[in-house]
ROMI-84129 format. One record per residue (C-alpha): residue number from 0; residue in one letter; x, y, z. Coordinates in steps of 0.2 Angstrom, whole numbers. Layout:
NUM,A,X,Y,Z .
...
//
This chain:
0,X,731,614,574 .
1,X,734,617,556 .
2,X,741,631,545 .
3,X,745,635,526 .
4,X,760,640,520 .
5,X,760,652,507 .
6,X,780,655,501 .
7,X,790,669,512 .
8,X,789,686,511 .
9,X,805,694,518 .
10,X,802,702,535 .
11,X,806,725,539 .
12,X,812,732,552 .
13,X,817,748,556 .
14,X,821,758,575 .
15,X,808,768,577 .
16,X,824,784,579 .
17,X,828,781,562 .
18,X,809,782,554 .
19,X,809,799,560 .
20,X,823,804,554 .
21,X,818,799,536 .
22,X,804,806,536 .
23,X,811,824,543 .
24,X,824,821,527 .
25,X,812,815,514 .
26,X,799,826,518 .
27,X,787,828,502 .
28,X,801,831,488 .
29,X,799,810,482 .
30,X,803,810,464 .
31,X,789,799,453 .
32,X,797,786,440 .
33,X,791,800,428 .
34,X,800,816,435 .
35,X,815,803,435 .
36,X,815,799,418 .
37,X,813,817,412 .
38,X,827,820,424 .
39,X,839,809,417 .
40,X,835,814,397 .
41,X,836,833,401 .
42,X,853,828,411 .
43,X,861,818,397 .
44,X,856,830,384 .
45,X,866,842,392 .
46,X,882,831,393 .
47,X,896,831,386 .
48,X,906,815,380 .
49,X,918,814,395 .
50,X,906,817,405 .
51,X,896,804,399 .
52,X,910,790,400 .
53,X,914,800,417 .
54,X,897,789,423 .
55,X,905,774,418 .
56,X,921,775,428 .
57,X,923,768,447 .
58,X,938,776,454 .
59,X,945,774,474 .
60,X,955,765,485 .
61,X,962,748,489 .
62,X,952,740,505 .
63,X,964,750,518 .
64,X,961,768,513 .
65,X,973,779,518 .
66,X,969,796,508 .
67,X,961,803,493 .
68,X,974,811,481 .
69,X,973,828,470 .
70,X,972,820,455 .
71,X,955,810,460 .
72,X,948,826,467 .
73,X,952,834,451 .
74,X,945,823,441 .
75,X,927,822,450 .
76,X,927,843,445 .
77,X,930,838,428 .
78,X,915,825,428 .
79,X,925,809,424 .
80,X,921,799,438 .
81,X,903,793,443 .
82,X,906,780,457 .
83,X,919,779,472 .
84,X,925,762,480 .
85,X,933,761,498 .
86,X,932,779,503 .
87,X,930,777,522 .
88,X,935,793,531 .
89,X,919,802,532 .
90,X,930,819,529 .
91,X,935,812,512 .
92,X,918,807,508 .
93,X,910,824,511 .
94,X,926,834,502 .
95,X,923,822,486 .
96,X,902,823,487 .
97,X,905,841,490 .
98,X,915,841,475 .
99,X,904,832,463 .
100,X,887,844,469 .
101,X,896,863,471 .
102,X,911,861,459 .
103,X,908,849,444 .
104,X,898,858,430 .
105,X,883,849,429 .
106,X,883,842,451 .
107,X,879,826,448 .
108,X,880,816,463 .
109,X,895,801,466 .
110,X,887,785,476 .
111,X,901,780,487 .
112,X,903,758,487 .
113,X,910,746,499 .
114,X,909,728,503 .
115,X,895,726,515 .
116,X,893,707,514 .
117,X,885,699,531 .
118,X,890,717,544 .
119,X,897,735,544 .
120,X,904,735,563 .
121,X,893,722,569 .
122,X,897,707,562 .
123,X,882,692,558 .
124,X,887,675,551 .
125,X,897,672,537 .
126,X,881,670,523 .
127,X,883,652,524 .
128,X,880,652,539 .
129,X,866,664,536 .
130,X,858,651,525 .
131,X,861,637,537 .
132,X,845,648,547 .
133,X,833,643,532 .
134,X,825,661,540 .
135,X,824,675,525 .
136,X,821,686,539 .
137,X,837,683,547 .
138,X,845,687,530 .
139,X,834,705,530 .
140,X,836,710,547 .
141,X,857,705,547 .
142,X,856,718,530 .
143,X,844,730,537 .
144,X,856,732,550 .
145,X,872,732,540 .
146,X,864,747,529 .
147,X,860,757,547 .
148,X,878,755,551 .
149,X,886,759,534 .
150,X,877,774,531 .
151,X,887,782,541 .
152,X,902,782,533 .
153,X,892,789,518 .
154,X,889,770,509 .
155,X,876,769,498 .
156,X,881,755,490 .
157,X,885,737,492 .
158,X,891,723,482 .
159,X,880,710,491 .
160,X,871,700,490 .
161,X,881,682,482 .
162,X,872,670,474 .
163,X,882,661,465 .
164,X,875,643,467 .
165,X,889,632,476 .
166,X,890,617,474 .
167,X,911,613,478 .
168,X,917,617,495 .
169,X,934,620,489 .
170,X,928,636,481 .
171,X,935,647,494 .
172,X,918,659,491 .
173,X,907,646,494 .
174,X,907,656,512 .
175,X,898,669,504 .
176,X,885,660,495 .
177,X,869,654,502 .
178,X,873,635,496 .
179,X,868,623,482 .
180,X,851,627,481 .
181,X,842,639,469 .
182,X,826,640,480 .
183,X,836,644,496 .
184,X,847,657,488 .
185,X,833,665,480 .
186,X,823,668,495 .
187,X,840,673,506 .
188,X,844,685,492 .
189,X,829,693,490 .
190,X,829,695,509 .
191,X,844,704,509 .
192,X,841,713,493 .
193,X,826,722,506 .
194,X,836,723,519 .
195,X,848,733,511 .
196,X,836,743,501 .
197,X,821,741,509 .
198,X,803,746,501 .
199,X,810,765,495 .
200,X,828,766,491 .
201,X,826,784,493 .
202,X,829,781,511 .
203,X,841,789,517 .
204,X,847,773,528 .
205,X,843,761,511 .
206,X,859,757,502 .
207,X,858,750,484 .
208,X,859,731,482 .
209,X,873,721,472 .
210,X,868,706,463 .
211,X,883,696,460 .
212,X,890,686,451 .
213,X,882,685,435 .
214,X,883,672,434 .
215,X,890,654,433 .
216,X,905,659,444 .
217,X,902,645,458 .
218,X,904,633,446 .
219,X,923,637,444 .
220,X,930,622,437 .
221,X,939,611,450 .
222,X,932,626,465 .
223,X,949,635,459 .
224,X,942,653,461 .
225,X,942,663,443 .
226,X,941,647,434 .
227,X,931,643,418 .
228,X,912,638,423 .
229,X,906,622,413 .
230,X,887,624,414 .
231,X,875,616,401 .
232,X,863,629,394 .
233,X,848,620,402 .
234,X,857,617,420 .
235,X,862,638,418 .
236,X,843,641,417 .
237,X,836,629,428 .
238,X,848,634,442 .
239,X,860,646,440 .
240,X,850,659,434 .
241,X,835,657,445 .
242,X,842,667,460 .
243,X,847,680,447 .
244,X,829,681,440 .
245,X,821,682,459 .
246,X,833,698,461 .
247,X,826,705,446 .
248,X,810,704,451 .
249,X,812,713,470 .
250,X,819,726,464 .
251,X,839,725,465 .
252,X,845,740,458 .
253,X,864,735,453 .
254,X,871,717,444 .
255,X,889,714,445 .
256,X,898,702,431 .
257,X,909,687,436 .
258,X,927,684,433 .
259,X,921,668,425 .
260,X,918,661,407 .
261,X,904,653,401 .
262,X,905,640,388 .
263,X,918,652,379 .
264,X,912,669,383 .
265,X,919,679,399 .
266,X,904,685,409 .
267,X,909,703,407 .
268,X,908,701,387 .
269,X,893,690,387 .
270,X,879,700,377 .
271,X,865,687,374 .
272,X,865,686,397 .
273,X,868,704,401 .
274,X,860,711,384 .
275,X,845,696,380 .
276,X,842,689,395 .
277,X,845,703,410 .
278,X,839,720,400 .
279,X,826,710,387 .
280,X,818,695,395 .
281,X,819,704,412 .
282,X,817,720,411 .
283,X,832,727,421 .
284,X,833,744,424 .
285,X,847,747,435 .
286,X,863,747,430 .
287,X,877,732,427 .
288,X,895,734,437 .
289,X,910,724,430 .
290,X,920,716,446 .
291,X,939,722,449 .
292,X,945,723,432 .
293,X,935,710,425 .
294,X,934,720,408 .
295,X,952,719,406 .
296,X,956,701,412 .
297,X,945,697,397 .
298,X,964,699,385 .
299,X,970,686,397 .
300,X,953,676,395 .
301,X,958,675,376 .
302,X,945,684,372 .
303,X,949,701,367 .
304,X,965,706,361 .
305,X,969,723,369 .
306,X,962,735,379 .
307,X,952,742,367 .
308,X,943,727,361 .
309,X,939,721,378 .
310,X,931,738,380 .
311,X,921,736,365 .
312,X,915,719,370 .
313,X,909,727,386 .
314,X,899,740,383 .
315,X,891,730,366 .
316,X,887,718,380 .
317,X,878,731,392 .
318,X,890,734,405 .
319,X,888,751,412 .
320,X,903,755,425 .
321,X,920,749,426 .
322,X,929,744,443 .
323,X,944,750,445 .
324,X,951,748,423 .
325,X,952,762,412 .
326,X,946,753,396 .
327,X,932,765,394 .
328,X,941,779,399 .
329,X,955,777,387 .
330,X,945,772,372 .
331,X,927,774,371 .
332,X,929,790,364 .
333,X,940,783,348 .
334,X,926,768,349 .
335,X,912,782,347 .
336,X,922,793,333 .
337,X,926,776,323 .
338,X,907,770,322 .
339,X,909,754,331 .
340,X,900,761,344 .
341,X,884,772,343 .
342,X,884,787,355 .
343,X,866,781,359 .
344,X,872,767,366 .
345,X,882,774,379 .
346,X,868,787,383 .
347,X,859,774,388 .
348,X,872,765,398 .
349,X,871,783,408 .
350,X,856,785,410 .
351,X,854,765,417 .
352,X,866,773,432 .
353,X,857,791,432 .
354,X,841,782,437 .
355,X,849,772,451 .
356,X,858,789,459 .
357,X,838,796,457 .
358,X,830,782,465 .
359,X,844,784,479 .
360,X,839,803,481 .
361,X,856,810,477 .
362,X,851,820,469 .
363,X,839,829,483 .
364,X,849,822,499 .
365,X,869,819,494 .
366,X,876,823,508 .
367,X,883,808,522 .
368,X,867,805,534 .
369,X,873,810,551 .
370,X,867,812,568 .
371,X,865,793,568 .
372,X,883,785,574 .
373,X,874,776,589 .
374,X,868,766,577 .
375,X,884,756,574 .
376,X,884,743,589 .
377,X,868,746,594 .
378,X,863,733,606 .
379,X,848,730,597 .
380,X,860,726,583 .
381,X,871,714,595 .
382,X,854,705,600 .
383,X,851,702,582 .
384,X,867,697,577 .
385,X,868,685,593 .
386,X,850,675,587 .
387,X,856,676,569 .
388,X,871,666,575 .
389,X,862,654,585 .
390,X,850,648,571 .
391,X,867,648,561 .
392,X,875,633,570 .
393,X,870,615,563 .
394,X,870,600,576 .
395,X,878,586,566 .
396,X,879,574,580 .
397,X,873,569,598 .
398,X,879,554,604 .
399,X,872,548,621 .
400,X,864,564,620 .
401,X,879,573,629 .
402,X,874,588,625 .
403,X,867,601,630 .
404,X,877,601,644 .
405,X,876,604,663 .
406,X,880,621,672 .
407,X,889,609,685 .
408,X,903,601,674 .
409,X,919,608,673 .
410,X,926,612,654 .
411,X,941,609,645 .
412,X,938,622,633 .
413,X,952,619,618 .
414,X,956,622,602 .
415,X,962,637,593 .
416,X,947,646,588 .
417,X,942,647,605 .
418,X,948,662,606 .
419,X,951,669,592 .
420,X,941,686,591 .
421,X,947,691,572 .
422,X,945,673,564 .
423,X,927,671,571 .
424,X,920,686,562 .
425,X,924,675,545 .
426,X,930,683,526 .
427,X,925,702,520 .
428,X,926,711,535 .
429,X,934,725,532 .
430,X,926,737,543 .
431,X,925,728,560 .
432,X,935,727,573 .
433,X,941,712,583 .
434,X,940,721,601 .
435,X,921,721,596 .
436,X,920,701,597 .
437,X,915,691,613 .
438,X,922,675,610 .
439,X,916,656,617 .
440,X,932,656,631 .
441,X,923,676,636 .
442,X,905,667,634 .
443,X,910,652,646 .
444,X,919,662,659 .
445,X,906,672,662 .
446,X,892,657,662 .
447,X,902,645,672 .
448,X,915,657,684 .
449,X,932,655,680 .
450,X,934,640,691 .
451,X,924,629,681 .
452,X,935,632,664 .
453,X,950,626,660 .
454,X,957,635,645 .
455,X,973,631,634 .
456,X,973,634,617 .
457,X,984,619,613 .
458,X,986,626,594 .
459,X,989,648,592 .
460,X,980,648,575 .
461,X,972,635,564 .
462,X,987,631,552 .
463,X,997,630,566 .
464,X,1011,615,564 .
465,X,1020,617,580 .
466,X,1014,605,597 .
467,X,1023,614,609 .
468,X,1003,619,616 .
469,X,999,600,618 .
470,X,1003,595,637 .
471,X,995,612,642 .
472,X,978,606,633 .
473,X,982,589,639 .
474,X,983,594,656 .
475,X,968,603,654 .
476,X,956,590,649 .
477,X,963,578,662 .
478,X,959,592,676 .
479,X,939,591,667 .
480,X,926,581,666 .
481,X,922,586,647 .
482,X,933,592,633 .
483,X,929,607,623 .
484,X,936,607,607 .
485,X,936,625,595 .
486,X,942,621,578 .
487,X,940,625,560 .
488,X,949,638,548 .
489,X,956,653,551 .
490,X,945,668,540 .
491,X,960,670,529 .
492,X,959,652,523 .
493,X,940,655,515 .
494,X,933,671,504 .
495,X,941,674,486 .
496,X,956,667,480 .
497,X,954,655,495 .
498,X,950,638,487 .
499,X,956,622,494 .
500,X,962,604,488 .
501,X,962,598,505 .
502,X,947,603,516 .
503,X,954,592,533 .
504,X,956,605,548 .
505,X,972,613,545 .
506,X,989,611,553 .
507,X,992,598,569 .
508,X,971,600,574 .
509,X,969,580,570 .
510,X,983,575,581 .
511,X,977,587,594 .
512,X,960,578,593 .
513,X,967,561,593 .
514,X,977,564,607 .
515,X,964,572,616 .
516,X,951,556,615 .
517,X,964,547,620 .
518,X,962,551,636 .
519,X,943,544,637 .
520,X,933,561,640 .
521,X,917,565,631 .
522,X,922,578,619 .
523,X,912,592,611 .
524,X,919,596,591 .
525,X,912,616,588 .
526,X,920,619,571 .
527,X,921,638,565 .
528,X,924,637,548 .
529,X,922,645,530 .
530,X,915,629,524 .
531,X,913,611,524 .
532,X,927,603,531 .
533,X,929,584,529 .
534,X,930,578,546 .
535,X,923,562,544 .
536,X,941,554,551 .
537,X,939,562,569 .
538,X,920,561,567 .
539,X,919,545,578 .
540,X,931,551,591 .
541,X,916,566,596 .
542,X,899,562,606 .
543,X,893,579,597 .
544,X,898,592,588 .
545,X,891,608,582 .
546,X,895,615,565 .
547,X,897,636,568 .
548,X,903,641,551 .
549,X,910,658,555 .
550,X,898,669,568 .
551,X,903,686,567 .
552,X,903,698,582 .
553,X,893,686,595 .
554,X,899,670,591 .
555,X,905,667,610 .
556,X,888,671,620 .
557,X,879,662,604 .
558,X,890,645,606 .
559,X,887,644,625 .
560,X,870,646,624 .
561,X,869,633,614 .
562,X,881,620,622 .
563,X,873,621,639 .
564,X,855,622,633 .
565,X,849,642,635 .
566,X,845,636,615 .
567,X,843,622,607 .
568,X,850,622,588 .
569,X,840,623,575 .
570,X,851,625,559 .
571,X,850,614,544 .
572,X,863,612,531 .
573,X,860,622,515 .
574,X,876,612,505 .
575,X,878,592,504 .
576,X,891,589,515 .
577,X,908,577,508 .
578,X,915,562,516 .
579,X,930,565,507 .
580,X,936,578,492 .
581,X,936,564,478 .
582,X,918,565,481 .
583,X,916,583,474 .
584,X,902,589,469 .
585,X,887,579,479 .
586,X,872,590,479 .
587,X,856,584,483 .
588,X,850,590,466 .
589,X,858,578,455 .
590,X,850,567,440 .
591,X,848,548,444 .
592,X,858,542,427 .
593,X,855,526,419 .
594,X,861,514,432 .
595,X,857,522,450 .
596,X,866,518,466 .
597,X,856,507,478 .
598,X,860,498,492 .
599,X,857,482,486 .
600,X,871,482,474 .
601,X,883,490,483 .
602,X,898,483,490 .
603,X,912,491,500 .
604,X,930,488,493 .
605,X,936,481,509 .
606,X,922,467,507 .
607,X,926,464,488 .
608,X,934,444,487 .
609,X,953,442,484 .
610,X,950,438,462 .
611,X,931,442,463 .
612,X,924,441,445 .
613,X,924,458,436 .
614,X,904,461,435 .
615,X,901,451,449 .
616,X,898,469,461 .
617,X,885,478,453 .
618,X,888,489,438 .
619,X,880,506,446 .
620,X,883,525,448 .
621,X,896,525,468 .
622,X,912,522,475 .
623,X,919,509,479 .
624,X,927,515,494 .
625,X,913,529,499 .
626,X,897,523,490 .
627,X,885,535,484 .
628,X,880,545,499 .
629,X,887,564,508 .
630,X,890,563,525 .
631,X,876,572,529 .
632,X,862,578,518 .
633,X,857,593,511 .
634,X,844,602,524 .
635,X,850,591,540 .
636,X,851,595,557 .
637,X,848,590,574 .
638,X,840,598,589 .
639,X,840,594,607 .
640,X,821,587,604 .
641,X,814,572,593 .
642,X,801,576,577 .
643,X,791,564,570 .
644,X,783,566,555 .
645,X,767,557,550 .
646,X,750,558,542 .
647,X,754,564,523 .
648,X,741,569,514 .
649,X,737,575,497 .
650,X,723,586,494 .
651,X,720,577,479 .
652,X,734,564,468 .
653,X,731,575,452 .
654,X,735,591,450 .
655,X,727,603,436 .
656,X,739,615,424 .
657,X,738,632,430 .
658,X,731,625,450 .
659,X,738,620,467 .
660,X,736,604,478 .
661,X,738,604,497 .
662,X,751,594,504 .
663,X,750,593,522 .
664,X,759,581,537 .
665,X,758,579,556 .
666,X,776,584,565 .
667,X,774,583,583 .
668,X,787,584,596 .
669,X,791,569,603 .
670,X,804,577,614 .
671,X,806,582,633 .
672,X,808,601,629 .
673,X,803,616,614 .
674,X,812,615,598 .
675,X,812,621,580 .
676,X,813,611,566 .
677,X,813,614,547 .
678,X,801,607,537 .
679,X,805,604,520 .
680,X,794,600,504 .
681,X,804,592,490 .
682,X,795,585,473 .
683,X,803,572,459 .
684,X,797,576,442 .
685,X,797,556,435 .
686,X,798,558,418 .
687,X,801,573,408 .
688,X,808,578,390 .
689,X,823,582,398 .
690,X,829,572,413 .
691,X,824,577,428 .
692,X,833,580,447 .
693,X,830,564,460 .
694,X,823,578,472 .
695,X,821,599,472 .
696,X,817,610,488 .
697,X,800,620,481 .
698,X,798,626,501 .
699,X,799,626,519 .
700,X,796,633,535 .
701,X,803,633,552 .
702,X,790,628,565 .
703,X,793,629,584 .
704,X,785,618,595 .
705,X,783,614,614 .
706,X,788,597,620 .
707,X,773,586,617 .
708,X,764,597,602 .
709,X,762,594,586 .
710,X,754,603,572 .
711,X,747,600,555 .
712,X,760,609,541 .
713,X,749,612,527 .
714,X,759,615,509 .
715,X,755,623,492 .
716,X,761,617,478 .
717,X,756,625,461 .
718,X,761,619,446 .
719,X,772,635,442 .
720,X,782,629,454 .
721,X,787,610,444 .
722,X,794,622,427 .
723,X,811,617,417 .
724,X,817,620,403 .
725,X,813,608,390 .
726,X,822,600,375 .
727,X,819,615,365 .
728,X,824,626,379 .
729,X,806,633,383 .
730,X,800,635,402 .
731,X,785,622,404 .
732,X,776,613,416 .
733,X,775,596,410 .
734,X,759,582,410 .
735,X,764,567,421 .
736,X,768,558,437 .
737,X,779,566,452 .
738,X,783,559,469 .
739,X,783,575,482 .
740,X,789,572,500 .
741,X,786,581,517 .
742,X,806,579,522 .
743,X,815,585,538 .
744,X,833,584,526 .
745,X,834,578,507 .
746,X,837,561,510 .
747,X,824,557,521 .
748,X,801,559,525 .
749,X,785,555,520 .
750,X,781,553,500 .
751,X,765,553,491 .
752,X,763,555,472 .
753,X,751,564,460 .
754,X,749,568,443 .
755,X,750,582,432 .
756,X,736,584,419 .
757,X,732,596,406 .
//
């Protein structure tokens, strides 16, 4: 059997309840672009000047609302404020809406924002995680449902989805990115992007999108978070940007800045990106948001002196609303009346937010959608957040093939995020609650029976440096024939202003382990974490272990599934993964320099000669203590099957400008039961007038098959798809030779070569 695989197209979904009700609400009354846009002049012709720098201003809460005060209400009658973060009471919501439509003098309508980043109440993984799934419709249908949920609370705003390319796991928001590469992260972000907004963001259950952070901000110098970003112009279009572009071009309807610098300019100030690139070379229409009090952090960036110039900067630079600051507030007016700002310019800035609130149908359907609370928790929504956490988890090793495991064994199940119902549900969860989490002790109670689990934490949190739990875990696995070990990071150690130097498992979890494998059990390592974790010292003391990133709600019935076989996993990893932190960064992506690692040359430093000469090693790009390899690869992962892959083809070994060629493989199952594996298609460009990456991902596809199947995977690859930026900074598709592999990780498969031709 063979098939063609055109590049993905995100996946809808919607409960058939909640169609109805958007159509009962929508009814006829759909405003075209047209009615929008006359909409919007009429409106700002009518404004005054507050109430135009009102439209620029986000006013609210800190995470934990705890009331809205007089002064805010006030100021919504007055028109000065346009956007609301972290109002969660539904009562307050409705009193400030209320305010805004019947009380304010022209009823402009507030959007009401909060971070909705992988769940409202029902939490999916951590978007790491979600990447780990290569499945965009994982992504959609994880957003879809998040937006179903926050509705409720009268969100129609989120400030998701993060692409920030990653390439440092000491970045503590690397948990919130989709990983090192620009392919994955588009097509993950444009997923959620659908998700959230889906094809009308009229909808009453659509909330707008959030691309964030333009951009460069996960390449924070040394992964200290707010740090400068270091990225050469060709590397910031080539990859940085691409995810940014991809949003663009579905739709997104917001952008928000990054605390960054680039090359000397703050991100918030930077108008040849926000102004050039974002408005002129894309066409953006929406509007841009800075992040918390990224405007004014520029004084501390050294780039503005006061308040006042930073807000210049801004809005010269196209930024539309301000989190949480009052630059704007306190002097765009004095800007305006000293002619270093054009009024026109700020009517433009309003009527870039104006549209949104249109497209969102404010200004026809304001009010909170109700009637849908059943919504939150659904089990529908539990069901989908159970399969998105069990193609989450990545199988990194399987010894002896010990797992999965038998119903008959009895477990030691160990560690302390084995029951840890807060820390599973991973950073930016601010509406969930933790009674909501089944966790893997719930899970394997109720596989096994009680009688079959031994439980004892052996460590109450991760950090943990106290051993007084060791002989109760000791104990346990001695009582059992396999240990079950739950490690990793508690949330708080991962999400923003999280980074860390050392990414062992925290506190006493190593001495734990090793004196856990002392006792000769085969042991199980299930890590739940906020990212890679260098756990290459305890590596050889597991037969398998499963990497679980941070589940959300169902991490427990996902785990268990998975440990004794119900599934079998089916992750791959969407970052390189370290042996150690000196290694930092090893993406898969990189350039092959002048002198290229090989293993020919190198030598370890434990075999180096006492007084060997000093040129005598090989004089190429490793370490002498690590070489020149991550632990595992970009795109690895293992299932409970064997793939083989053979038979490449090309359909032809040239390639025309402006045509495709097919690139097709045998994968068969070589395996005793069904399994998916990922597919990936990678290409090097040999020669270019610029360098070129040793490998880039240009697609893939998950294919399930039976034991004993195999298909024929069928890619096309156009040459729109080999572009750079050339050494005069112009996207192009180069004449020349390429190697192009059918791969199931970036360090492995099967490679044939072609040639570009004019």
């Amino acid at each position: 059997m063979s098939f063609i695989l055109p590049r993905f197209t995100p996946y809808s979904r919607f409960h058939l309840l909640t169609n109805l009700t958007v159509i009962l609400l929508l009814g006829a009354s759909q405003l075209t672009a047209m009615d929008i846009e006359q909409k919007i002049d009429e409106l700002v012709s009518k404004m005054t000047l507050e109430e135009k720098i009102g439209q620029t201003a986000m006013r609210g809460t800190s995470s934990r609302e705890t009331g809205v005060s007089e002064e805010l209400k006030q100021a919504v009658r007055n028109g000065e404020i346009g956007t609301f973060l972290n109002v969660m009471t539904p009562a307050n919501v409705d009193a400030l809406q209320r305010i805004a439509v019947e009380e304010s003098r022209l009823g402009i309508p507030l959007i009401f924002a909060r971070d909705v980043i992988h769940g409202f109440r029902t939490i999916f993984p951590i978007p790491l995680g979600i990447a780990s799934t290569w499945n965009p419709e994982v992504a959609e249908r994880g957003a879809r449902i998040s937006a179903e949920e926050a509705v409720n609370y009268g969100i129609r705003w989120t400030f998701a989805p993060m692409m920030d390319i990653a390439r440092d796991p000491r970045w503590g928001r690397i948990a919130e990115s989709f990983g090192e590469d620009p392919l994955l992260n588009s097509d993950m972000s444009v997923a959620m992007i659908k998700g959230f907004q889906t094809d009308d963001l009229s909808n009453p259950t659509a909330i707008a999108a959030c691309a964030k952070h333009f951009v460069g901000y996960g390449a924070a110098e040394g992964g200290r978070d707010y740090n400068t970003a270091l990225i050469p112009e060709r590397e910031l279009r080539d990859i940085y940007l691409k995810p940014f572009k991809a949003s663009v071009d579905a739709g997104v309807a917001t952008i928000m800045t990054a605390f960054n610098e680039i090359d000397g300019i703050p991100a918030s100030g930077h108008k040849y990106l926000l102004k050039d690139v974002l408005r002129g070379k894309w066409g953006f229409d929406g509007f841009v948001v800075s992040d918390w009090a990224s405007i004014t952090e520029m004084i501390d960036h050294g780039y503005a002196a006061d308040e006042k110039e930073a807000a210049y900067k801004s809005m010269r630079a196209g930024l539309n609303v301000e989190m949480m600051t009052e630059a704007y507030d306190n002097h765009l007016a004095e800007l305006i009346e000293e002619g270093k700002i054009d009024e026109a310019w700020l009517d433009e800035m309003v009527k870039q937010v104006l549209r949104v609130k249109f497209r969102l149908g404010l200004f026809e359907n304001p009010e909170r959608l109700k009637g849908t609370e059943s919504e939150i928790l659904h089990p529908d929504h539990l069901a989908a957040a159970k399969e998105a956490a069990v193609q989450s988890v990545v199988m990194l090793k399987n010894d002896n093939y010990l797992l999965p495991l038998a119903k008959n064994k009895t477990v030691a199940v160990i560690g302390p995020l084995a029951n840890a119902p807060h820390e599973q549900q991973g950073t930016w969860v601010f509406d969930s609650r933790k009674e909501n989490s089944v966790t893997p002790i719930t899970a394997l109670r109720e596989m096994l029976g009680e009688e079959q689990v031994n439980f004892a934490e052996g460590m109450s949190y991760s950090r943990s440096k106290s051993r007084e739990g060791f002989s109760d875990a000791i104990e346990a696995a001695k009582n059992s024939d396999i240990v079950l070990f739950f490690g990793g990071e508690e949330a708080i150690l991962s999400g923003e202003a999280h980074s860390r130097a050392n990414l062992d498992l925290p506190g006493l979890q190593n001495e734990l382990i090793d004196e856990l494998a002392n006792l000769g059990k085969p042991m199980v390592l299930v890590v739940q974490s906020g990212r890679p974790n260098t756990i290459h010292g305890i590596l050889p003391k597991f037969d398998s272990v499963l990497y679980a990133f941070h589940l959300g709600t169902m991490a427990g019935p996902a785990l268990a599934d998975l440990l004794f076989g119900v599934e079998s996993p089916s992750g791959r990893l969407p970052v390189s993964w370290p042996y150690a932190v000196g290694q930092i960064p090893v993406h898969y992506n990189h350039k092959n320099t002048g002198r290229p690692a090989n293993d020919d040359d190198f030598v370890h430093m434990d075999d180096i000669p006492i007084h060997a000469w000093q040129s005598s090693l090989g004089n190429d790009s490793h370490y002498l203590d690590l070489g020149f390899r991550p632990a595992f690869p970009f795109g690895y992962g293992l299932t409970y099957s064997e793939f083989e892959y053979s038979d490449l083809e090309l359909s032809s070994d040239t390639l025309k400008m402006g045509t495709s060629i097919r690139v097709s493989a045998t994968i068969a199952n070589d395996g005793d039961r069904e399994a998916t594996e990922v597919v990936q298609l990678y290409i090097r460009d040999l020669f270019g007038s610029a360098t070129r990456p040793v490998r880039e991902l240009k697609d893939y596809t998950r294919l399930t098959l039976e034991a004993g199947e195999s298909q024929t995977v069928t890619f096309e690859l156009h040459t729109d798809q080999l572009t750079f930026h050339n050494e005069n900074m112009q996207e192009v598709t180069e004449p020349g030779d390429f190697h192009v592999w059918i791969s199931p990780n970036a360090a492995e498969g099967l490679m044939g070569e072609f040639e570009v031709v004019e």
